[in-house]
Each structure stands twice: as C-alpha cells, then as structure tokens.
C-alpha positions in Angstrom: 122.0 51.1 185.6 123.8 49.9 182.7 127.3 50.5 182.8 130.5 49.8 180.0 133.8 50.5 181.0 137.1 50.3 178.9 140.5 49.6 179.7 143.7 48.5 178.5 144.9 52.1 176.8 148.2 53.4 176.8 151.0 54.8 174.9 153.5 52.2 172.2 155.8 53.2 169.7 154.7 51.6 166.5 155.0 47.9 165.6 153.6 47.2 169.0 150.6 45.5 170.6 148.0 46.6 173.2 145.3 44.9 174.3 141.4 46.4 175.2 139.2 45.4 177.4 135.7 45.9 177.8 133.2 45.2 180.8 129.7 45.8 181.3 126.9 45.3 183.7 123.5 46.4 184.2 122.3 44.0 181.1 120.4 41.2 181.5 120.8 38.3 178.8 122.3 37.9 175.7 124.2 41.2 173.6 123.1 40.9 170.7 126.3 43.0 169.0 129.4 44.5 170.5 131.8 46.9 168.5 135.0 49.1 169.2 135.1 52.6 167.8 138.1 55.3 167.7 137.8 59.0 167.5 140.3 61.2 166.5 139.8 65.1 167.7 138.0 67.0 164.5 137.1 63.8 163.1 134.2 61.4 163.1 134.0 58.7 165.1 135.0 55.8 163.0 134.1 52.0 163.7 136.7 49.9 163.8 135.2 46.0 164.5 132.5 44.3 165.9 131.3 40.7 167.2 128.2 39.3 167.3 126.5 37.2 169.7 126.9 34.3 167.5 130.4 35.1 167.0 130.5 36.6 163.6 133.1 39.6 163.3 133.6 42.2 161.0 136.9 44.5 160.7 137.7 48.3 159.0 139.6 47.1 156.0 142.6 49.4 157.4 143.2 47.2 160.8 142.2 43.4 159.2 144.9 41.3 159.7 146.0 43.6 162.5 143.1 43.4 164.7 141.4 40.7 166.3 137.8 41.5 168.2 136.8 38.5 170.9 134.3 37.9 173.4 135.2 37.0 177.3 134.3 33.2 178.7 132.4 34.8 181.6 130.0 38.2 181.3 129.2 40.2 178.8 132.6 41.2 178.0 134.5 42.0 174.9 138.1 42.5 174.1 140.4 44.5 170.9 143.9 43.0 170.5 146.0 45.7 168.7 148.8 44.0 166.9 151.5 46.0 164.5 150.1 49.1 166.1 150.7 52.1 163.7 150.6 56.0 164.5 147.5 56.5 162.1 145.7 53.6 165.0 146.1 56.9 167.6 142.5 57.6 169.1 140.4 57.1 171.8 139.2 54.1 171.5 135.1 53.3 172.7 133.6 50.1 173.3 129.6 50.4 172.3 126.5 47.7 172.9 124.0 47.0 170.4 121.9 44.9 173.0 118.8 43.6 170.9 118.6 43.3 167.5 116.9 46.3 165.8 116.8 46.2 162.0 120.6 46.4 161.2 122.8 43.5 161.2 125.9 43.3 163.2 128.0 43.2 160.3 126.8 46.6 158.8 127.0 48.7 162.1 130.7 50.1 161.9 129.2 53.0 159.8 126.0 53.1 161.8 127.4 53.8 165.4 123.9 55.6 166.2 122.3 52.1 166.4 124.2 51.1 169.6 122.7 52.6 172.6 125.4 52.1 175.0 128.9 53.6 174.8 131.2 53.9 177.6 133.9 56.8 178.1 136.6 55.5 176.2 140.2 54.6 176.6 143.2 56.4 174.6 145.5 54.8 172.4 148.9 56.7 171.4 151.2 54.7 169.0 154.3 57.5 168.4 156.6 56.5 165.3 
C-alpha cells in the first residue's frame, strides 16, 4: 500500500520560515516527479513546485526566490523550505507523486495536478500578518 505523509505545518507570523517534509513508502524504484500543492478553502488546488527525478525544479512565479523544493539522501522523500513566509502562502499544503512518466513532463504538471496519482492528506500552513 502506497502511502505519502506530510509534516512540518504550523502556524508563523510573516517573514518567517517553515520547513515541509514529505515521506513515502509502498513504491518501488525511482519517482519519476514529486510536487507540493496548497489549497485554500473555495479555491482550487494550486501547484506550487515540483522536482524531478533528475533534479530539475520548477516554482509558481509567486513563491520563486522564496521557495526551495529538494529531494532527501535516503528514500523517496521530498522536502518545501518556506522562507519569507507571507499571509497570502496560508493553505494546506499536499505533497503528490507522479511515479512513472506518463506524457507530461515534470516541469508542466503544477497546472496539471490530475496527472499525479498519489497525494497524501496534507499539512496546514498559517502565516498571520
């Protein structure tokens, strides 16, 4: 059974940092594409950055420079550090698998979040001004 778990949420006033964590198991060799995603209630889900096996990251233009998406040493394992946090960044926050590729390249799959197939149960993020 394939499971992803995030962690690391919790409440900052802005200017300040968190850091996300994401663990899986239940998949057997290399992810092919990793991505964060925040949800705000009433609005879409919106994807935020992503990683790709070789390393390759891509950023919503709003958190670049802010942001930075890596991958863990050991595991299929994937972190978000929040820098400069600001109270727009308040969400719950999903970490999301791509596991083989499929047609769409890691790069263009922040607006395409139905090609992951994994998602776990997200983590909340409260930045207060």
């Amino acid at each position: 059974q394939v499971q992803v778990v995030e962690s690391g949420g919790g409440s900052v006033q802005a200017g300040g940092s968190l850091r996300l964590s994401c663990a899986t198991s239940g998949l057997t060799g290399d992810i092919y594409c990793m991505g964060w995603f925040r949800q705000v209630p009433g609005k879409e889900r919106e994807g935020v950055a992503s990683i790709a096996n070789g390393g390759r990251t891509t950023y919503l233009d709003v958190v670049k420079g802010r942001f930075t998406i890596s991958k863990g040493n050991v595991g299929n394992t994937v972190y978000l550090q929040m820098n400069t946090l600001e109270p727009e960044d308040t969400a719950t926050y999903y970490c999301a698998v791509y596991p083989r590729y499929s047609g769409s390249w890691c790069s263009d799959t922040l607006s395409v979040p139905s090609v992951y197939y994994y998602w776990g149960q997200g983590t909340q993020v409260t930045v207060s001004s």
